[in-house]
C-alpha positions in Angstrom: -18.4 -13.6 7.3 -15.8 -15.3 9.8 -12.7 -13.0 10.6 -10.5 -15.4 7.9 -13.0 -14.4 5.2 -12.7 -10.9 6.1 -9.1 -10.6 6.0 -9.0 -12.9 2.4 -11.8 -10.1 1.5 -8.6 -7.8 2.0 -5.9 -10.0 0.3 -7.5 -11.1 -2.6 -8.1 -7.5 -2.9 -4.3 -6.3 -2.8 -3.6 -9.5 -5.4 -6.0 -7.9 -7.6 -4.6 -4.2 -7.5 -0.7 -5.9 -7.4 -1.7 -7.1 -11.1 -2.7 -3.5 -12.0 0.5 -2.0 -10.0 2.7 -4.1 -12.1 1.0 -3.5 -15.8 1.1 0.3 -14.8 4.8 -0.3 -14.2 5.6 -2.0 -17.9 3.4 0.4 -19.3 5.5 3.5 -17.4 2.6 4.9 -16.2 4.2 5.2 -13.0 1.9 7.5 -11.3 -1.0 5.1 -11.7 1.6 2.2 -10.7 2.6 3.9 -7.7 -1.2 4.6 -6.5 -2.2 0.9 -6.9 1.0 -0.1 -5.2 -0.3 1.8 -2.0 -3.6 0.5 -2.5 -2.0 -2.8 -2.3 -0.1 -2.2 0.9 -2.9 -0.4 2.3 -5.4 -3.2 2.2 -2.7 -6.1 3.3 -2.2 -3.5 6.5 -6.2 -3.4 6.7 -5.9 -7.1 6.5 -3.0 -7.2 9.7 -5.7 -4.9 11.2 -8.4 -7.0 11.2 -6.4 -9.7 12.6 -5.4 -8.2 15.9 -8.5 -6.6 16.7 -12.0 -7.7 17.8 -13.8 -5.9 14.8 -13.7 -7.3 11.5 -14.2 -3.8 9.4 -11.3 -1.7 9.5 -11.3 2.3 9.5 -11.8 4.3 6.7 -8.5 5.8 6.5 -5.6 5.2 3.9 -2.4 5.6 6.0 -0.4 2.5 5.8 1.4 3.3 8.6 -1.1 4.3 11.2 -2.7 1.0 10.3 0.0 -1.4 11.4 1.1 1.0 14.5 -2.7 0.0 15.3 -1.8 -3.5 14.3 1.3 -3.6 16.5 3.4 -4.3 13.6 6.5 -2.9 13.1 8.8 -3.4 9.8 12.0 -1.2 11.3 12.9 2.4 11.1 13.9 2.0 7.4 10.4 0.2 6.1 8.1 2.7 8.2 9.6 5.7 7.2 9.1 4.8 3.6 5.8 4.1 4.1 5.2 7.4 6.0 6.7 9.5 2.8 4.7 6.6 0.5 1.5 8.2 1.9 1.7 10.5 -0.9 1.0 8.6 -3.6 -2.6 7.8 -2.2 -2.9 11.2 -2.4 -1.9 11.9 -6.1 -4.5 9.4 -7.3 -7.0 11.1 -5.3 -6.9 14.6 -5.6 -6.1 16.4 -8.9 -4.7 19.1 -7.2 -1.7 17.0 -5.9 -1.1 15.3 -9.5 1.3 18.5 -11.3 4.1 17.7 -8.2 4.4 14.2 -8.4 4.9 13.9 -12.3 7.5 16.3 -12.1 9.0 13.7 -9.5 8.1 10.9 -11.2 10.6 9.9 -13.3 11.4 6.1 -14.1 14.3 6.1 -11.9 12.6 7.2 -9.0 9.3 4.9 -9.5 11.5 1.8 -10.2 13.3 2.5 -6.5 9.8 3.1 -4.8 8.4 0.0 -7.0 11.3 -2.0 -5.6 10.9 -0.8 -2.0 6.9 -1.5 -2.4 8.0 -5.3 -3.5 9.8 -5.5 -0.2 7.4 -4.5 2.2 4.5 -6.3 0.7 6.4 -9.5 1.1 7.4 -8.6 4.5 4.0 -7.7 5.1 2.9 -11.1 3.6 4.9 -13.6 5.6 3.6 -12.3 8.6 0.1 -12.5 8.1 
């Protein structure tokens, strides 16, 4: 595959999970919403990465943030640090042990803000591939 296909590989990817971020959302299962949201922004950032480096298969790792720092991307103090604390929800959808703290947290106030912060930075995130 060309370096274009790999990095549609990636976007059509994040298209896919958006669909499923946004029926989690109008189904208020917010925790689910909010894991697919990262997956989203996770693979557009594995999609930056591929594009500014020579390799066309991007590490195994699911911090957002790390991969654009690799990617020389920067989205401001405001964006990064709310993907930094956004980490966490890859976590909750991974590892059962994490789920109890986020539901408590999880209320539909709170996932509407992240879920509105998430819109932001994937269309940031967009525009500049």
């Amino acid at each position: 595959m060309t370096k274009e296909q790999h990095i549609n590989h990636w976007l059509d990817g994040a298209q896919y999970d958006w669909a499923g971020a946004e029926e989690a959302f109008n189904a208020k299962r917010y925790v689910h919403c909010l894991f697919w949201a990262h997956l989203v922004l996770e693979k557009i950032a594995k999609a930056h990465w591929i594009k500014t480096h020579t390799e066309n298969i991007p590490p195994k790792v699911h911090k957002i943030l790390w991969l654009l720092e690799q990617s020389n991307i920067d989205l401001g103090e405001e964006m990064m640090n709310f993907l930094e604390d956004f980490n966490d929800f890859q976590l909750e959808g991974r590892y059962s042990d994490y789920v109890g703290n986020i539901y408590k947290i999880c209320t539909t106030e709170f996932a509407s803000r992240q879920f509105e912060k998430v819109k932001e930075v994937r269309q940031c995130l967009l525009k500049m591939l």
